[in-house]
C-alpha positions in Angstrom: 154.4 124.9 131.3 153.0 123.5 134.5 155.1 122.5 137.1 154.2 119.3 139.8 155.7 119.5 142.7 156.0 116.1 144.4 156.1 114.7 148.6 156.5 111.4 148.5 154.9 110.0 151.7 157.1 106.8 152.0 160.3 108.7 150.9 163.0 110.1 152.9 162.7 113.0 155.1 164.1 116.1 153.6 167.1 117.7 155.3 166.5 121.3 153.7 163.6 123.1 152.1 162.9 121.3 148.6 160.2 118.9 147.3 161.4 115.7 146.2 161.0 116.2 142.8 159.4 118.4 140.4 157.8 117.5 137.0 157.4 119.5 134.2 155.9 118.4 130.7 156.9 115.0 131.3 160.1 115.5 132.8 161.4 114.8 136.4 163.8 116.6 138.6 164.9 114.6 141.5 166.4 115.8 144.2 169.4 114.5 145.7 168.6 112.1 147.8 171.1 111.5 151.2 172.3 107.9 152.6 169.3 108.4 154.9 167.1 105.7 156.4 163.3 106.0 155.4 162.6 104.8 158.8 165.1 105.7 160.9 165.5 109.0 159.6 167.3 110.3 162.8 169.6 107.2 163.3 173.1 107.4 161.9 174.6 107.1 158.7 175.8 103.9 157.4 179.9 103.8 157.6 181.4 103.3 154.5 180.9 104.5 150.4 179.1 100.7 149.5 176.4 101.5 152.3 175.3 104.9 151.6 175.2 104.7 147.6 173.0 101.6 148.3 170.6 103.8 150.5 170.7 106.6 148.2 170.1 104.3 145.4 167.7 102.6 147.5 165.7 106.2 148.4 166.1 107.3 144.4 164.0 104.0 143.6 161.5 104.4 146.4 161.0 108.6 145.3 160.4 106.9 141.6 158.4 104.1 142.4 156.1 106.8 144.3 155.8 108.8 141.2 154.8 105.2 138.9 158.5 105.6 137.6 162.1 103.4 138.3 165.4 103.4 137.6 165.3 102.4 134.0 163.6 105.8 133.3 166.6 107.8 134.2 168.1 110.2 131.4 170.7 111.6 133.6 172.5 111.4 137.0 174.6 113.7 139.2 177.0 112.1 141.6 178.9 114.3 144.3 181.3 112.6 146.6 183.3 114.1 149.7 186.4 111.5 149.2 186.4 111.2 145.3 190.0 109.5 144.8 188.8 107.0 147.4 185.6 106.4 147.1 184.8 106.4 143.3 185.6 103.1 142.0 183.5 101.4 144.9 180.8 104.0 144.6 180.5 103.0 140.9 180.3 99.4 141.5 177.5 99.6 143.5 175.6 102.6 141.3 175.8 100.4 138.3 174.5 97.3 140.1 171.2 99.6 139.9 170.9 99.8 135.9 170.6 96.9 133.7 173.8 96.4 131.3 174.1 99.2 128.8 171.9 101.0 129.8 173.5 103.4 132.5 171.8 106.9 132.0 174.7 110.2 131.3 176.3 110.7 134.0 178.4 113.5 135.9 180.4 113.0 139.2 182.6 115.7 140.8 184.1 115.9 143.7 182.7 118.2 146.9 184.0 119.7 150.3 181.2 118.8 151.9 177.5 117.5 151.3 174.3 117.9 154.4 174.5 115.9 157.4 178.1 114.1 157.1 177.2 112.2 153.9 179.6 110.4 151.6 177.2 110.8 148.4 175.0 112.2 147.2 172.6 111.7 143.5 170.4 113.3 142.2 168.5 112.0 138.9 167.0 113.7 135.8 164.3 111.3 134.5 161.7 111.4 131.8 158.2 109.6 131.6 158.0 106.9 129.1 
């Protein structure tokens, strides 16, 4: 098995030591991406679930897109959330805004004490190459 492990130049900066994602035999680990901006990587966060599960949909799509994939290729997702009695309901609404009508990929979400630099959410996807 060879492994591909993937930068991609227009997606967001990494806060640790990990590639974006990493391809093997067709199938791609992605990372979990942070409510970070692109462009502002340094600026802060967005207040508030709706804004950040936007921007780490938004930074999903753009790690996808750099690999000739979207959205509609995900098998799985992984959600974490620091506030999951408050913040799940709304952080759904706006995930499934991001997937056509059944057809929302498995799915796990747990709650966490924490997640890198003050973030809400955090996703990360499993996706296979059509």
């Amino acid at each position: 098995m060879t492994l591909r492990h993937h930068m991609i130049g227009a997606g967001p900066r990494p806060v640790a030591p990990f590639s974006h994602a990493v391809e093997a035999d067709g199938w791609v680990f992605v990372t979990g991406q942070m409510p970070t901006d692109p462009a502002a990587p340094d600026a802060p966060l967005a207040p508030g679930i709706e804004a950040q599960t936007r921007r780490v949909m938004d930074n999903l799509a753009i790690v996808l897109d750099g690999l000739g994939l979207t959205l509609a290729d995900t098998v799985m997702a992984r959600v974490y959330l620091t506030e999951f009695v408050r913040d799940y309901a709304a952080m759904n609404a706006v995930y499934a805004g991001y997937f056509a009508p059944g057809k929302l990929p498995a799915r796990t979400c747990v709650g966490v004490t924490a997640l890198a630099v003050g973030a809400l959410v955090e996703i990360d996807l499993v996706v296979k190459r059509p």
